[in-house]
C-alpha positions as CSV (number, residue, x, y, z in Angstrom):
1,X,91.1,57.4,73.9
2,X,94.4,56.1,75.4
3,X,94.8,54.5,79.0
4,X,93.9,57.3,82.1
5,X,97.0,59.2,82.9
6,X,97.2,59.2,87.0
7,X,98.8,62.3,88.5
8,X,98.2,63.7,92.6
9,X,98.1,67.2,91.0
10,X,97.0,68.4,87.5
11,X,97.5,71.8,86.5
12,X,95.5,73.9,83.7
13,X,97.2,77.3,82.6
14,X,101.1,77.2,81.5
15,X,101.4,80.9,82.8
16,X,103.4,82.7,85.7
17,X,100.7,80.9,87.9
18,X,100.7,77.7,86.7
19,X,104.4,77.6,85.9
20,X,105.3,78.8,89.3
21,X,103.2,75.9,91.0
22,X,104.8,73.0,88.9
23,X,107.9,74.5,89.8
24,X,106.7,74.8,93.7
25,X,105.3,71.4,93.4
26,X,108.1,69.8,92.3
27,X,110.8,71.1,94.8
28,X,108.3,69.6,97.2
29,X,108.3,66.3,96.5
30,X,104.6,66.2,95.0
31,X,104.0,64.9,91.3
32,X,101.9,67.2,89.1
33,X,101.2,67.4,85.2
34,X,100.5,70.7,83.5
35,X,98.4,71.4,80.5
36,X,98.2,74.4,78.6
37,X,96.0,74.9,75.5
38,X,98.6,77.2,74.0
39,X,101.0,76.3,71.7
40,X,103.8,78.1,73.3
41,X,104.1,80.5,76.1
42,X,103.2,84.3,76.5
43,X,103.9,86.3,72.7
44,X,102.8,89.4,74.3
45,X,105.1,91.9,77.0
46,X,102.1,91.8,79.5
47,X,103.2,91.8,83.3
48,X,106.5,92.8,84.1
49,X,107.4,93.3,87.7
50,X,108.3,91.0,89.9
51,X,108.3,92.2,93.5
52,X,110.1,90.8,96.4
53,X,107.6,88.3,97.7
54,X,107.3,87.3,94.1
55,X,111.5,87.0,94.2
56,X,111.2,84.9,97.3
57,X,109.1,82.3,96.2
58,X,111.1,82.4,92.8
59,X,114.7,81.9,94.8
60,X,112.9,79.6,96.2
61,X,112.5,77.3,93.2
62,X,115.7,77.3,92.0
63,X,115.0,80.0,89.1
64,X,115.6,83.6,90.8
65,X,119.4,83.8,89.4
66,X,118.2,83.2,86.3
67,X,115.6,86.2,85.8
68,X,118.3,88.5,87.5
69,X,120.7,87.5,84.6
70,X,117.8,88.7,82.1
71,X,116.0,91.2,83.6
72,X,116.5,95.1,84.1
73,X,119.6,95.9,85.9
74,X,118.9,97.7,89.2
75,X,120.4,100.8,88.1
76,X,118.2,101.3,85.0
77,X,115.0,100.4,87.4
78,X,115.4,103.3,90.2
79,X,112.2,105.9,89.5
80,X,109.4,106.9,87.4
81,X,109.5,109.6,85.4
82,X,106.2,112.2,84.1
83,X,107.5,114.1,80.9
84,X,106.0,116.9,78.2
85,X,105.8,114.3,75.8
86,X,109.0,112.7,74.2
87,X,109.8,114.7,71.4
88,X,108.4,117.6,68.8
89,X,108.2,121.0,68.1
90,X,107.5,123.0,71.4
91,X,110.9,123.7,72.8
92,X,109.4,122.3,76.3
93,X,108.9,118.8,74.6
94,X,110.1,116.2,76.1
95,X,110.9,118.3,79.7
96,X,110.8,116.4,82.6
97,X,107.2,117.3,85.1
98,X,108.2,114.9,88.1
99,X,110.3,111.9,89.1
100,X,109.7,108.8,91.3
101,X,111.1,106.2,93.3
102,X,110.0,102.8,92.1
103,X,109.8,99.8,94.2
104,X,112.6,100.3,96.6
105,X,114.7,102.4,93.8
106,X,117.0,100.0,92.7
107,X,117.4,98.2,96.3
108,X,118.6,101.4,97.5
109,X,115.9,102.2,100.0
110,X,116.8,100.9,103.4
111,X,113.3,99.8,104.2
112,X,112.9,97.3,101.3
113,X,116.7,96.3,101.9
114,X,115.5,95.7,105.0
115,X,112.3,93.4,104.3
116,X,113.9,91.2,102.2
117,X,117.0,89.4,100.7
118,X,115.5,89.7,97.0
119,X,115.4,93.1,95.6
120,X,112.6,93.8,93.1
121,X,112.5,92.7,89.5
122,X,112.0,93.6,85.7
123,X,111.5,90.8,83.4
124,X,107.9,91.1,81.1
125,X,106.2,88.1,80.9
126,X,107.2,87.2,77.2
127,X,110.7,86.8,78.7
128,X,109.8,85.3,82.0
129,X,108.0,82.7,80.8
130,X,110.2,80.8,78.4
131,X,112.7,80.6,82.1
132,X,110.1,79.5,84.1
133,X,108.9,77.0,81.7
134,X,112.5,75.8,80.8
135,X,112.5,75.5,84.5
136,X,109.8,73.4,85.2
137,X,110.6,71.1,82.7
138,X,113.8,70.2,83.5
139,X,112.4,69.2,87.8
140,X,109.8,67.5,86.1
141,X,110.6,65.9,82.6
142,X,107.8,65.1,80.3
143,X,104.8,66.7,82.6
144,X,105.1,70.2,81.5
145,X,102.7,70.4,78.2
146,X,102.0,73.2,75.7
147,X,99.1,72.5,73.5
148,X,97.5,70.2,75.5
149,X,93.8,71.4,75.6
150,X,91.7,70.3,78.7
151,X,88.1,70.5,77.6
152,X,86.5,68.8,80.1
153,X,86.7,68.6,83.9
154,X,84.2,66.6,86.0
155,X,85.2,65.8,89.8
156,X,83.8,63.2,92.5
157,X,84.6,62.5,95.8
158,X,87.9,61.0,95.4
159,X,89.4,63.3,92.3
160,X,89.4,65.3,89.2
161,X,89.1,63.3,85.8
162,X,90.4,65.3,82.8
163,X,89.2,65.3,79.0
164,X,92.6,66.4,77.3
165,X,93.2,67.5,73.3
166,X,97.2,66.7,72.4
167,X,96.6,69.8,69.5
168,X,99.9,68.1,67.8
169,X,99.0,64.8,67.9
170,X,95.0,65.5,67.3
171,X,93.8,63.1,69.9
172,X,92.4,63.1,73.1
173,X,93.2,61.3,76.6
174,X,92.0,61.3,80.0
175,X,93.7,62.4,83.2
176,X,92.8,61.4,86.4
177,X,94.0,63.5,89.5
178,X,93.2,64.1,93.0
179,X,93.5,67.8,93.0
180,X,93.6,70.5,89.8
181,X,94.8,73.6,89.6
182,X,92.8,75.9,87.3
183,X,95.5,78.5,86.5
184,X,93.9,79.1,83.2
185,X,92.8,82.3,82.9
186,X,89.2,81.3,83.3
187,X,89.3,80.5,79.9
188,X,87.7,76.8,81.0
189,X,88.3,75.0,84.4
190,X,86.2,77.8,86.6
191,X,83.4,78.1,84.2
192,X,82.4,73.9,84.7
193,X,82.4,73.8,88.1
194,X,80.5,76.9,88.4
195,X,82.8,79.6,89.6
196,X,81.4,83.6,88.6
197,X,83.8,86.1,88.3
198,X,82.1,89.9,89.5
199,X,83.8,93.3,89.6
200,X,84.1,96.3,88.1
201,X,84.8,95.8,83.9
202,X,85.5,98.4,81.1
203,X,87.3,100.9,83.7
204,X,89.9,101.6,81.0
205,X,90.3,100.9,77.1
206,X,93.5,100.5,76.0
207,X,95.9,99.4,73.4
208,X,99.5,98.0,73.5
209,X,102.2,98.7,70.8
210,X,105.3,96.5,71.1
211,X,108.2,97.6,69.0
212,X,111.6,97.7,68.2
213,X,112.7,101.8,68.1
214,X,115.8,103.3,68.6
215,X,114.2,106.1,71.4
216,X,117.7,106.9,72.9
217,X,118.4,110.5,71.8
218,X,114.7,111.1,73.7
219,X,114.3,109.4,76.1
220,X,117.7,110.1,78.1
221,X,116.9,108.8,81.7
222,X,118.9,106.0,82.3
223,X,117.3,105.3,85.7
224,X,113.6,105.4,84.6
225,X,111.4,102.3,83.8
226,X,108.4,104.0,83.7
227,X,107.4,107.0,81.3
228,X,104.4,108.8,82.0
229,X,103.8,111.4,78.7
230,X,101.9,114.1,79.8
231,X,101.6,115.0,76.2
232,X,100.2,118.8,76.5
233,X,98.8,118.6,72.4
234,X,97.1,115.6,73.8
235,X,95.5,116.8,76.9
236,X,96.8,114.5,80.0
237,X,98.6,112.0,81.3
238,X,97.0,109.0,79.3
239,X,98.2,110.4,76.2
240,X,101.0,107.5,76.7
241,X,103.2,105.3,78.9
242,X,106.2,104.1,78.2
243,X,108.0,101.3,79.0
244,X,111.3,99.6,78.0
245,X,111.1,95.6,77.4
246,X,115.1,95.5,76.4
247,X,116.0,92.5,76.3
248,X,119.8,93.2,75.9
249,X,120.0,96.5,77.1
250,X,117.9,98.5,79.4
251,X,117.4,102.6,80.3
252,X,117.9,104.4,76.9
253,X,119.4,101.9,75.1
254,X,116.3,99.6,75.7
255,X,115.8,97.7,71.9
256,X,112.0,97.0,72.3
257,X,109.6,99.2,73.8
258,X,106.3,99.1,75.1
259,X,103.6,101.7,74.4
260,X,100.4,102.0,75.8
261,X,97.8,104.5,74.7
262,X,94.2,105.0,76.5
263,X,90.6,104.9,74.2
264,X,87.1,105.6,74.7
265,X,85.4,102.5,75.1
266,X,83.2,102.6,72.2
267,X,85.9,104.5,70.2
268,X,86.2,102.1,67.0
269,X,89.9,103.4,66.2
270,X,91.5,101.1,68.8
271,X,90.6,98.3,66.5
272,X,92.4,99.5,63.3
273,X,95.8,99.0,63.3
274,X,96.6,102.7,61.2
275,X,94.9,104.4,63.5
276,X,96.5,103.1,66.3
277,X,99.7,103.6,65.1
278,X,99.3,107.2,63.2
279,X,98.5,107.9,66.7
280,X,101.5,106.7,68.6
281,X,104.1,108.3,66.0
282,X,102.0,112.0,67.1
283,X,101.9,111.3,70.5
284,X,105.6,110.8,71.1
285,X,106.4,113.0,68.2
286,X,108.2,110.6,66.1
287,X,109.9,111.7,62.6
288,X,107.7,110.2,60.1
289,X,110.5,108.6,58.8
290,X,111.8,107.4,62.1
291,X,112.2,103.5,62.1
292,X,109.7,101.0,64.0
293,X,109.2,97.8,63.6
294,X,105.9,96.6,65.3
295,X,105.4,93.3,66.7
296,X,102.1,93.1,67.8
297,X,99.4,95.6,68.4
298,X,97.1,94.7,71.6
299,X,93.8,96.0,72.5
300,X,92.7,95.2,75.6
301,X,90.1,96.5,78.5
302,X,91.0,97.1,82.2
303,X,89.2,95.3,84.8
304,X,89.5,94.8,88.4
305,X,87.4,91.4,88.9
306,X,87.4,88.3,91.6
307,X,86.1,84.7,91.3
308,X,83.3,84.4,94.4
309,X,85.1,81.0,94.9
310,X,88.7,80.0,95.2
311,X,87.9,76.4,95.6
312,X,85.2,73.9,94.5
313,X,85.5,70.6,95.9
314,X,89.0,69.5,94.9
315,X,89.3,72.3,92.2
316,X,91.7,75.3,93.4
317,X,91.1,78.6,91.5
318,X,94.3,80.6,91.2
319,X,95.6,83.3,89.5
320,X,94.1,85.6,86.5
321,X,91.6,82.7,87.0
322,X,90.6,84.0,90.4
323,X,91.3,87.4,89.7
324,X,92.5,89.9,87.0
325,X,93.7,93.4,88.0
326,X,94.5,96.9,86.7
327,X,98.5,96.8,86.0
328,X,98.8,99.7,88.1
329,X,101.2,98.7,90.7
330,X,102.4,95.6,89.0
331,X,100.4,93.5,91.6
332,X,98.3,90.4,88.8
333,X,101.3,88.9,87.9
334,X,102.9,88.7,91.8
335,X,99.1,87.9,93.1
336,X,98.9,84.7,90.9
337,X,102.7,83.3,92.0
338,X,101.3,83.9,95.7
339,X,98.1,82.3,95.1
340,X,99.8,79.2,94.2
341,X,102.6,79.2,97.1
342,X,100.0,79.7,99.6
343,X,98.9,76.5,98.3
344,X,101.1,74.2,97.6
345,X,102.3,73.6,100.8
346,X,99.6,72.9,101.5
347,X,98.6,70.0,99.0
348,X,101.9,69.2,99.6
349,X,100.9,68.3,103.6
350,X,97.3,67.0,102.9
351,X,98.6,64.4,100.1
352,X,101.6,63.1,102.5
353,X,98.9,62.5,105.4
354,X,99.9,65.2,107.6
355,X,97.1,67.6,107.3
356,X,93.3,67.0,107.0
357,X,90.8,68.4,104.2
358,X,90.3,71.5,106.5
359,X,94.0,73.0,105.8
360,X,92.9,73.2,101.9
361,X,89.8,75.6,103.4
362,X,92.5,78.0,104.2
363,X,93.6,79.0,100.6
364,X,90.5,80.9,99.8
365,X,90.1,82.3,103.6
366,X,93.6,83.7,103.1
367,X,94.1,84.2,99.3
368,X,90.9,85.8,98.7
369,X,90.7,89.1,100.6
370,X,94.5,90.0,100.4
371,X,94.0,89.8,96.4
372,X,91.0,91.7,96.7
373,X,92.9,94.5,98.0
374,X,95.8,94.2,95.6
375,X,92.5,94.7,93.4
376,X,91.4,97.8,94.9
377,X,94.7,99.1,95.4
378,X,95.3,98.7,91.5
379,X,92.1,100.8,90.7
380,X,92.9,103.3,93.1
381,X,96.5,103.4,91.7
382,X,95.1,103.8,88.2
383,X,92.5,106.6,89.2
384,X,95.2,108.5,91.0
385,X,97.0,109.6,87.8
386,X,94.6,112.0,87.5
387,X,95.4,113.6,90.4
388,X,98.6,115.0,88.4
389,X,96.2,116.3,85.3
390,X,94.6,117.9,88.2
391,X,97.7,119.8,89.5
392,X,98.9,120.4,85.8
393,X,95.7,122.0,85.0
394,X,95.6,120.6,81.1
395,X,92.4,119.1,79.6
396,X,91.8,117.7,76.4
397,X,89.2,120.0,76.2
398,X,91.9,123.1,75.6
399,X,93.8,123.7,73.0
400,X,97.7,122.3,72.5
401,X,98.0,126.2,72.9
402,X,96.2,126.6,76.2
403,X,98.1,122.9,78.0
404,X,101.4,124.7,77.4
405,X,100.9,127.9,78.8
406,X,100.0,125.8,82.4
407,X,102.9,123.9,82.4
408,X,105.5,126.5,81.3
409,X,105.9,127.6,85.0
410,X,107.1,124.8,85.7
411,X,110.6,125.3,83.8
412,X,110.4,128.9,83.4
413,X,110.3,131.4,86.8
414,X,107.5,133.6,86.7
415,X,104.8,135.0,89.8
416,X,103.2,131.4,89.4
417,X,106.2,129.3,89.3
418,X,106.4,128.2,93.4
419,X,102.8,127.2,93.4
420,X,103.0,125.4,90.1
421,X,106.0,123.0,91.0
422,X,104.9,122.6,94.7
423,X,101.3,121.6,93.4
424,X,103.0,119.3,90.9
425,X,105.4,117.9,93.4
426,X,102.6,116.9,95.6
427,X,100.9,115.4,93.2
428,X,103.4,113.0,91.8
429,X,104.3,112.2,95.7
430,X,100.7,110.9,95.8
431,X,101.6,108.3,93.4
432,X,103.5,106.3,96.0
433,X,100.4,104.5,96.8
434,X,102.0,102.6,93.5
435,X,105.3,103.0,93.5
436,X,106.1,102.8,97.6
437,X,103.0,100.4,98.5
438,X,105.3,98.3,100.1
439,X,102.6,97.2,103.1
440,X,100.1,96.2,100.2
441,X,102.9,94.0,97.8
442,X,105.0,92.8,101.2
443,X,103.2,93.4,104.2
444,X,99.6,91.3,104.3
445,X,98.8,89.2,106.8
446,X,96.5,86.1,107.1
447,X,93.5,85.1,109.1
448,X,92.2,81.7,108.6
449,X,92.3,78.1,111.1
450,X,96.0,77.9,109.7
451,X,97.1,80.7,111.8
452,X,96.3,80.6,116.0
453,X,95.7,83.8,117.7
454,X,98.1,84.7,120.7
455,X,95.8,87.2,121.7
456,X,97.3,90.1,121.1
457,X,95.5,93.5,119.0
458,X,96.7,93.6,115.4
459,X,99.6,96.7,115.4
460,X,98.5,100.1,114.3
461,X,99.5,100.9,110.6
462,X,101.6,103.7,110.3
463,X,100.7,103.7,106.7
464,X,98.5,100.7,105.5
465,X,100.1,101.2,101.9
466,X,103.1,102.1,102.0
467,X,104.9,101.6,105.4
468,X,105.9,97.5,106.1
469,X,106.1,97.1,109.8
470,X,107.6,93.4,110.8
471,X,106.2,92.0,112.8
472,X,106.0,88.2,114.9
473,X,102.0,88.8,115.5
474,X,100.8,85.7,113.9
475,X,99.3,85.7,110.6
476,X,102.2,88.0,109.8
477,X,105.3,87.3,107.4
478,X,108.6,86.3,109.3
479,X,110.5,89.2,109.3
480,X,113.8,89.3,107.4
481,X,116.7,88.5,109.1
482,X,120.6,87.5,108.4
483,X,121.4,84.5,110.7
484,X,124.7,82.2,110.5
485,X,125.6,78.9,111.1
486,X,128.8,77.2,111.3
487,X,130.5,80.4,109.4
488,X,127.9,80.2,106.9
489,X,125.9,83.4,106.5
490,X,121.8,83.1,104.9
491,X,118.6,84.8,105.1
492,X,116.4,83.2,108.1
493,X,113.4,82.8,105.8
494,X,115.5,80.6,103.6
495,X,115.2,77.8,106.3
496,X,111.7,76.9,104.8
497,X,112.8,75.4,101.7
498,X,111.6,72.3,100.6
499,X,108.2,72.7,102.9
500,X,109.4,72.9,106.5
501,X,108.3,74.1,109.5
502,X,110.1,76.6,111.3
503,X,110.6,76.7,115.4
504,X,112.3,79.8,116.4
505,X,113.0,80.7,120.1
506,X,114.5,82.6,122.0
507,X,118.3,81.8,123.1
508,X,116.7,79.8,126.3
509,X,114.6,78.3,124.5
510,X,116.0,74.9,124.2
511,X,113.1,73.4,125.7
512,X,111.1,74.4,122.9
513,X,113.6,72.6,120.0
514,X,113.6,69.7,121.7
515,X,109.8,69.0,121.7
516,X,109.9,70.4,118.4
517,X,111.9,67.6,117.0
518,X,110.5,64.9,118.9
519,X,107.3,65.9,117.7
520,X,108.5,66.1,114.1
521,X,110.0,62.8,114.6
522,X,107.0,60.9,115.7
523,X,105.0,62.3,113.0
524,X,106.9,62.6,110.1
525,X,107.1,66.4,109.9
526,X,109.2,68.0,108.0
527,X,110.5,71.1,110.3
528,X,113.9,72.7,111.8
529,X,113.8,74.3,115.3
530,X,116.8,76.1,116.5
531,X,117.4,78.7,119.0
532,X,117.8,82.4,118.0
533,X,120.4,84.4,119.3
534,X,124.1,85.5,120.4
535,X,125.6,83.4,122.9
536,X,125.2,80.1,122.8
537,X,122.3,79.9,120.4
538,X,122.0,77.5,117.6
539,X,121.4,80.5,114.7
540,X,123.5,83.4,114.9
541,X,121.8,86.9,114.9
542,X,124.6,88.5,113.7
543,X,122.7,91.9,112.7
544,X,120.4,91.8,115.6
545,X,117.3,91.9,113.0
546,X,115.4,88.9,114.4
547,X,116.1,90.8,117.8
548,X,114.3,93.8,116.8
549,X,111.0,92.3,115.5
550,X,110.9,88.7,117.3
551,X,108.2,89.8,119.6
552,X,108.9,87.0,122.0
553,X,111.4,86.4,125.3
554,X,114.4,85.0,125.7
555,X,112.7,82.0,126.4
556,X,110.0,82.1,124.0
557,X,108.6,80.6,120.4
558,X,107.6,80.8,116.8
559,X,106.2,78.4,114.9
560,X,106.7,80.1,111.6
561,X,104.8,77.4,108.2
562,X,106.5,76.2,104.8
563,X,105.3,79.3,103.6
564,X,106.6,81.7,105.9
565,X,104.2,82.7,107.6
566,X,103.8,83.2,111.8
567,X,101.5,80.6,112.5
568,X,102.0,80.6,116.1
569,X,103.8,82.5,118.9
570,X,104.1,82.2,122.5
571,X,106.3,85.2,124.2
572,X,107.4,82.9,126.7
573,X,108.3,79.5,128.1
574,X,105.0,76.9,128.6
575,X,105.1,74.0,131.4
576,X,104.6,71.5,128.3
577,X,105.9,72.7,125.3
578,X,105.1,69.5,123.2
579,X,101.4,69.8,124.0
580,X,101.6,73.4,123.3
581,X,103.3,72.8,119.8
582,X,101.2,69.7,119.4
583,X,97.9,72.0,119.9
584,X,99.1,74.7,117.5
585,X,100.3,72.3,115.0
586,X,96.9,70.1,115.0
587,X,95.0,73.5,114.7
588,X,97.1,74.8,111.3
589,X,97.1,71.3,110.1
590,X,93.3,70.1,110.8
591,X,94.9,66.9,112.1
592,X,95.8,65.1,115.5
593,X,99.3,64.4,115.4
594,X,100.9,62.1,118.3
């Protein structure tokens, strides 16, 4: 073996999660190395959306502009879409059953262009990751490493020592760190220190087609990502979905496409690659001697599983390491890059001295039970589909006959027609719980030592799905608000960049910046205070957002942390303000600062 590599962070997994935390890592100051087994990254589509959070955190590493360049214009990314199919014989084939907003429609409804300053995105993973990685590379030169195996991990008090395979080279080294990062799937890291992964397995089969098809004459919706085929000769709404991976032109004009098609568990056909595909040219009705080149075919099984552990010791589990859900909703992929932000910070803080051991309890306290919803949200999101079979009436028990009889009044007026498309209607509206769970993507708040109670009872969801209500409770994201400066116009959260605290009061608040900086002064902390307001104040409120939802006096306080979050609030002024801050910060920190 060669000498020890030294490192205060390794990483294991060269995915969205791992990526995303060199990347975090790095634009805070902190040193890491990451190791991935795999020669290269991701060859398959997998996840594709990128919510807003997701963009937030990604803006925040210096790589947003850069997936907006390459991913699905906002116009071609506005709804969902439930068809008869694509194409064939029937003349109803291919008729549209329902459409959907998706995900804010494009940034065009007011609530999510409200929430944030990043709309949501389109990019699948086989595209994303070559950016990401690219990305981490160049912030930190030579420690980003494909085929780099870690095959052992054994950890003391002090760190994390590392038996590594270089593939390339076919020899082995030894990294020594004082914290790891097992963003590796589970593939290796959570399996030696003992972490069991539980939940519900084999919910779906299902198998993935990526190809290259010219499917512009059929499917003609510019505006949908998402096709649902309620194929009628194939009895339901898993006969097939959709989805356009461009990756130079999007809506109909999409060059690669993804097709996924549903299978008995035991059924042996999803394993033979003729089968598979005989199936997809019936489903969507393809010419026989319509052109497709297939990249790869994917089997795969849909699971909605959680690690009992997030951390062991100085090992952090993160990721589709920690957790691996349905794709319903789009919610793995966003999950993991949250995992890691609500992290870093705060290895960032413990590693500088300015938070004790306790902080790093937080990350499973607050990571764990807002990805076990996204978990149950995703198999609820998955289960719901049915609800459309239901209102359809088809079964894959009646004939091709029978399934198009039910749906023809739909498109053609007859004594059952109103009932038929109201039924449907209400059906497809249901799906919002997937396509408008903006609470469940956006919304969560945390509960852990990090955060200090004001007191105050949490606020009564309107809608615990799909309705985001900001809020200053703390625990709660900072809400989203446009604030200027010397002329200069930027989103408020954006003043958290680079792992500072935010103080935020009220426009007679002064008393509360002051001990704010003193107090970052004496101890080293990286934080901004300023006043919030119209007259006079430090930050202009220009659009009266931070108004609205600040949830404090004039003379009041937020402390918000590096990553966003309200960690504490006062609605008024205090007698001492540094004690005060000093008490909340010692609390969300495990420390005693001076």
């Amino acid at each position: 073996m060669s000498d020890i590599i030294e490192t205060p962070v390794l990483i294991v997994g060269g995915g969205g999660a791992g990526l995303t935390a060199s990347m975090t890592l790095s634009t805070l100051g902190v040193e890491s190395l990451l190791l991935s087994g795999l020669p290269t990254t991701s060859q398959l589509p997998k996840a594709h959306v990128l919510n807003q959070r997701a963009m937030e955190i990604l803006t925040e590493a210096g790589v947003a502009s850069e997936i907006y360049k390459r991913s699905t214009p906002a116009e071609n990314m506005r709804a969902t879409g439930w068809y008869a199919g694509l194409t064939g014989k029937h003349e109803d084939y291919g008729k549209r059953l329902g459409v959907l907003e998706v995900w804010g429609g494009g940034y065009t409804d007011p609530a999510y262009v409200a929430a944030s300053p990043c709309r949501t995105c389109n990019l699948p993973q086989i595209r994303l990751e070559p950016v990401l990685r690219d990305h981490a590379e160049k912030l930190n030169p030579g420690n980003v490493r494909f085929n780099h195996e870690v095959l052992t991990v054994v950890q003391d008090a002090d760190g994390v020592t590392a038996t590594v395979r270089d593939k390339d080279a076919d020899t082995e080294y030894t990294v020594r760190a004082q914290y790891l990062i097992a963003a590796d799937g589970g593939r290796t890291v959570g399996k030696q220190v003992g972490v069991v992964v539980d939940g519900p397995r084999n919910i779906k089969k299902l198998v993935s087609v990526h190809m290259t098809a010219d499917l512009s004459q059929w499917a003609t919706d510019d505006d949908v990502l998402i096709r649902w085929l309620v194929n009628p000769d194939f009895g339901g709404s898993w006969s097939g979905v959709l989805v356009p991976m461009g990756p130079d032109n999007w809506g109909s004009k999409s060059e690669e496409w993804v097709f996924h098609m549903e299978y008995d568990n035991d059924d042996p056909d999803a394993m033979r690659e003729e089968k598979v595909l005989e199936r997809m040219y019936n489903t969507l009705g393809l010419p026989a001697d319509h052109p497709v080149e297939v990249h790869k075919i994917s089997p795969w099984v849909m699971e909605g599983v959680i690690a009992d552990k997030f951390r062991v010791g100085r090992v952090f589990i993160a990721g589709d390491a920690a957790h691996r859900h349905p794709p319903t909703g789009g919610l793995g992929l966003t999950s993991a890059m949250a995992d890691v932000y609500n992290l870093c910070w705060k290895l960032a803080a413990v590693l500088a001295g300015r938070a004790g051991d306790g902080l790093l309890d937080t990350y499973e306290a607050e990571r764990k039970p807002v990805d076990q919803n996204n978990i149950n949200n995703a198999i609820a999101n998955a289960m719901n589909h049915f609800t459309i079979d239901q209102a359809l009436n088809l079964s894959a028990e009646k004939t091709p006959e029978e399934n198009w009889a039910e749906l023809a009044p739909l498109w053609h007026d007859g004594p059952q027609s109103a009932e038929k498309r109201q039924a449907v209607n209400r059906a497809v509206v249901s799906q919002t719980i997937e396509f408008h769970h903006h609470n469940t993507e956006f919304g969560y708040h945390y509960d852990s030592t990090a955060v200090v109670p004001d007191g105050t009872p949490a606020p009564v969801q309107l809608d615990e799905v799909r309705i985001y209500q900001p809020t200053t409770r703390p625990g709660a994201p900072l809400p989203h608000a446009f604030v200027e400066r010397e002329g200069e116009r930027f989103p408020l959260v954006s003043l958290v960049h680079g792992g500072k605290f935010l103080v935020l009061a009220g426009p007679k608040g002064r008393a509360w910046v002051d001990a704010a900086n003193k107090l970052a002064a004496e101890n080293g902390l990286p934080l901004e205070a300023a006043t919030v307001g119209i007259d006079g104040a430090d930050l202009v409120d220009v659009r009266f957002s931070f108004r609205t939802h600040r949830g404090i006096s004039d003379d009041g306080v937020l402390l918000v942390r590096p990553d966003r979050y309200i960690a504490f609030r006062s609605t008024g002024a205090a007698e001492d303000p540094a004690a005060v801050l000093r008490g909340a910060l010692n609390q969300v920190l495990a420390t005693e600062l001076r």
